[in-house]
FIMI-732536 format. One record per residue (C-alpha): residue number from 0; y, x, z. Coordinates in Angstrom, 1 decimal. Layout:
BEGIN
<r n="NUM" c2="Y" c1="X" c3="Z"/>
...
This chain:
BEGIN
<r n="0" c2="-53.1" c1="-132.4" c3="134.6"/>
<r n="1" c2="-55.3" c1="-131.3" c3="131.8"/>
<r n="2" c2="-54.7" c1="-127.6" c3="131.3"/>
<r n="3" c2="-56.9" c1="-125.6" c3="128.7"/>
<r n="4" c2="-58.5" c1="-122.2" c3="129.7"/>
<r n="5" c2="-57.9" c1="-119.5" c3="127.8"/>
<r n="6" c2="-59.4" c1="-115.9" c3="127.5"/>
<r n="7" c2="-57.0" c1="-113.7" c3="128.3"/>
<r n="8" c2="-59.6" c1="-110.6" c3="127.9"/>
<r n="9" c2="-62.5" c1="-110.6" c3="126.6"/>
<r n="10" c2="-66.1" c1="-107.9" c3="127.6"/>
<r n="11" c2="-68.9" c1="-106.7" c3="125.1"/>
<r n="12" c2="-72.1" c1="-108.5" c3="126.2"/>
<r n="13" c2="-73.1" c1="-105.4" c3="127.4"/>
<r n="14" c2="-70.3" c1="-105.1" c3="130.1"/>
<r n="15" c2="-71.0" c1="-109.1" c3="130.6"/>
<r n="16" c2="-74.7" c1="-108.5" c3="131.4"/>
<r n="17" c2="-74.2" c1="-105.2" c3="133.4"/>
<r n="18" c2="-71.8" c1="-107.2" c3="136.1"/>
<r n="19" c2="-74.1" c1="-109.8" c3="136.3"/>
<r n="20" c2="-75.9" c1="-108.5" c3="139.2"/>
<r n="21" c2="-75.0" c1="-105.8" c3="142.3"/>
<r n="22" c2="-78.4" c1="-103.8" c3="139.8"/>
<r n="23" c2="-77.6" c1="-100.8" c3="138.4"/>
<r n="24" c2="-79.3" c1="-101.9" c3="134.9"/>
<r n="25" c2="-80.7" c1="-99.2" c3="133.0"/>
<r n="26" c2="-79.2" c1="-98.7" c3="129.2"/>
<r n="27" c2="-82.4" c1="-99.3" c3="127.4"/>
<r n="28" c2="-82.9" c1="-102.6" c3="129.5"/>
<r n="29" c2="-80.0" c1="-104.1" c3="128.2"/>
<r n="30" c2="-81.0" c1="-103.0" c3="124.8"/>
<r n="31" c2="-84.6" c1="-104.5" c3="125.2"/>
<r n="32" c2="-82.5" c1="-108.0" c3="126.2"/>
<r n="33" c2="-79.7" c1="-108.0" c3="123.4"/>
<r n="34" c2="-82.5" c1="-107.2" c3="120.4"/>
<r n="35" c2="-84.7" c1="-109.6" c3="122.0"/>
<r n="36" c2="-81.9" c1="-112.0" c3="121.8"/>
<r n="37" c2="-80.9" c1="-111.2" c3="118.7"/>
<r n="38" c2="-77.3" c1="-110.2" c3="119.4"/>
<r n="39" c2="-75.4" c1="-108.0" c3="118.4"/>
<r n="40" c2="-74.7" c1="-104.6" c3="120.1"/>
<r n="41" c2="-71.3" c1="-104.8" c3="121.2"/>
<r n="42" c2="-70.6" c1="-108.2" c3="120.5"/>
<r n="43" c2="-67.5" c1="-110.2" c3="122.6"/>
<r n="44" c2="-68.6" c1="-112.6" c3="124.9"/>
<r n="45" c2="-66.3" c1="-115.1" c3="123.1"/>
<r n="46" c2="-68.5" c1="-115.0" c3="120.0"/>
<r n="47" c2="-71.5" c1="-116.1" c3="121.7"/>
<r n="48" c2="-72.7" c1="-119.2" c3="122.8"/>
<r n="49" c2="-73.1" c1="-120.5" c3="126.1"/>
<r n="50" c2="-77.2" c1="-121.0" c3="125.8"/>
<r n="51" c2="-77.2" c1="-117.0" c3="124.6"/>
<r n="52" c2="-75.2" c1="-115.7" c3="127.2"/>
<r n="53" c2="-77.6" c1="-117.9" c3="129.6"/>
<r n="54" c2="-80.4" c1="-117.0" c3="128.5"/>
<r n="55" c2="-79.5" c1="-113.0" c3="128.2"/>
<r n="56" c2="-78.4" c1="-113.5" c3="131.7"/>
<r n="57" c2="-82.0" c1="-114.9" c3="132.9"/>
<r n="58" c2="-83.6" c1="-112.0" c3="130.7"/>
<r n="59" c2="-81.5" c1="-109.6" c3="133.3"/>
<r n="60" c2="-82.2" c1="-111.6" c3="136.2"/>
<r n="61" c2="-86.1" c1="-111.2" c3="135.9"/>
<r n="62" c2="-85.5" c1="-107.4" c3="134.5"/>
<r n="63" c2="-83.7" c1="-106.9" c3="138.1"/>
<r n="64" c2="-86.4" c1="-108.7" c3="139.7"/>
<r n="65" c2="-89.2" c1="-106.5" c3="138.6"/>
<r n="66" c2="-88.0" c1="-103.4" c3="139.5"/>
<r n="67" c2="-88.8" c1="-101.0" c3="142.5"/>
<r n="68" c2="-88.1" c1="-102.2" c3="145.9"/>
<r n="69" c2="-86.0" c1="-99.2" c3="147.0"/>
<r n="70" c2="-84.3" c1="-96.4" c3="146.1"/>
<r n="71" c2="-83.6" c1="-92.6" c3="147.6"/>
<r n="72" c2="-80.9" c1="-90.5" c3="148.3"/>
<r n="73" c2="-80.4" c1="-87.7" c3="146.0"/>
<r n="74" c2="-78.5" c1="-85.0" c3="147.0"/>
<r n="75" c2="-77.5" c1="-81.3" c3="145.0"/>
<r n="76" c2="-75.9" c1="-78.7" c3="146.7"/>
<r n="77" c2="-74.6" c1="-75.1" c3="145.2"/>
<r n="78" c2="-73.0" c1="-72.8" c3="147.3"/>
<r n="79" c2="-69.6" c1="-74.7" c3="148.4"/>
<r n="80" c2="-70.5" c1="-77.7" c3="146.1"/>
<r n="81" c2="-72.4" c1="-80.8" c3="147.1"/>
<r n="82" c2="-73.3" c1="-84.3" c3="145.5"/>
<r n="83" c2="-74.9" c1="-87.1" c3="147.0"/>
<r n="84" c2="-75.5" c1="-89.9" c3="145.3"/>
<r n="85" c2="-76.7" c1="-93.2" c3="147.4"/>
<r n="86" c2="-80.1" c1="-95.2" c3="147.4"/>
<r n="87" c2="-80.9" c1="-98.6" c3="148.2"/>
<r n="88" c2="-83.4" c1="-101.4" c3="149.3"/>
<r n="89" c2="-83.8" c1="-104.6" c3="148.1"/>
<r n="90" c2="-86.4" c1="-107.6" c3="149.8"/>
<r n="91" c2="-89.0" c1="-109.8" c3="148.8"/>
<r n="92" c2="-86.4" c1="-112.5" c3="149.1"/>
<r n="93" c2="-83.8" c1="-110.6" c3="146.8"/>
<r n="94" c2="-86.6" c1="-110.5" c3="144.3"/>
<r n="95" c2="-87.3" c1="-114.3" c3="144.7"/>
<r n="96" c2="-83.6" c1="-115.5" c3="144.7"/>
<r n="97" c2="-83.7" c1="-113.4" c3="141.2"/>
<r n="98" c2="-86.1" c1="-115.6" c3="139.7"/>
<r n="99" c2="-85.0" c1="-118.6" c3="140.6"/>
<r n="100" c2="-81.5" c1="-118.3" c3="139.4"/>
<r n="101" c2="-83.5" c1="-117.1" c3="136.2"/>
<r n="102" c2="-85.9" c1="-120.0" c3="136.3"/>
<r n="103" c2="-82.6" c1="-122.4" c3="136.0"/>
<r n="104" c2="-81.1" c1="-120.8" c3="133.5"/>
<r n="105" c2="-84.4" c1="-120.9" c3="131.4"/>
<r n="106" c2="-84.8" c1="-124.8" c3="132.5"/>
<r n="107" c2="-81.5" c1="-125.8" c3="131.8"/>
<r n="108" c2="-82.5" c1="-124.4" c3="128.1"/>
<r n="109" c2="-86.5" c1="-125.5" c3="127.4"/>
<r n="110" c2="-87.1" c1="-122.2" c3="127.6"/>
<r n="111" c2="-90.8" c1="-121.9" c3="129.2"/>
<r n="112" c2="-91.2" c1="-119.2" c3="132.0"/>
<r n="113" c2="-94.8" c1="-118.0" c3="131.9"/>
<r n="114" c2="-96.3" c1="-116.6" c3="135.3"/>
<r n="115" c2="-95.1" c1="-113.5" c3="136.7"/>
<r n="116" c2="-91.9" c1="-112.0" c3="134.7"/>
<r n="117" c2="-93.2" c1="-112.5" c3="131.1"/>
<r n="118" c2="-91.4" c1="-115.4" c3="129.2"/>
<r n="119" c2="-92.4" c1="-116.6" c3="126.1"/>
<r n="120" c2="-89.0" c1="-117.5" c3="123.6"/>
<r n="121" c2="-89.3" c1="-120.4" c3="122.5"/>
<r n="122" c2="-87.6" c1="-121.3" c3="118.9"/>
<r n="123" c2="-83.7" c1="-122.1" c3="118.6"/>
């Protein structure tokens, strides 16, 4: 049985990038990604094509990678009111898995990773 898929709902490639990873990703790193890719602020995944939304993804993947190892709790207290707000810790091998699952994405596209988390783009 040959049934099509069909996109029921549809995300901006912000909300596509920003679940792509357990990463809080900060607001101006998705910006740096989508202008780097040349798309669209806001843009539905459903107008993009599968080697953009790959190769945004990668972008996020080594943006993830390259960030601090750990994180600490904050808390605020006044009077009767607190707030605390979690940290985390990521490993070595976090960091490594990042990369890879970026490297394949950038393969599977003739995109060439450079040393270290700097790509250079190579021409559509």
């Amino acid at each position: 049985m040959n049934e099509e898929l069909s996109h029921t709902e549809d995300m901006t490639i912000e909300d596509f990038l920003s679940g792509a990873t357990v990463y809080e990703i900060a607001d101006n790193a998705l910006k740096r990604v989508l202008v780097k890719r040349k798309i669209a602020f806001g843009t539905m995944v459903s107008e993009l094509t599968e080697r953009q939304l790959d190769l945004a993804t990668a972008d996020i993947y080594m943006w993830c990678a390259s960030t601090p190892s750990s994180k600490n709790d904050t808390e605020d207290s006044d009077g009767g009111w607190k707030h605390k707000e979690g940290g985390w810790q990521t490993s070595a091998y976090d960091k490594r898995q990042l990369r890879e699952m970026a490297k394949e994405l950038y393969e599977k596209w003739d995109e060439e990773v450079v040393k270290g988390t700097k790509i250079r783009i190579v021409n559509f």
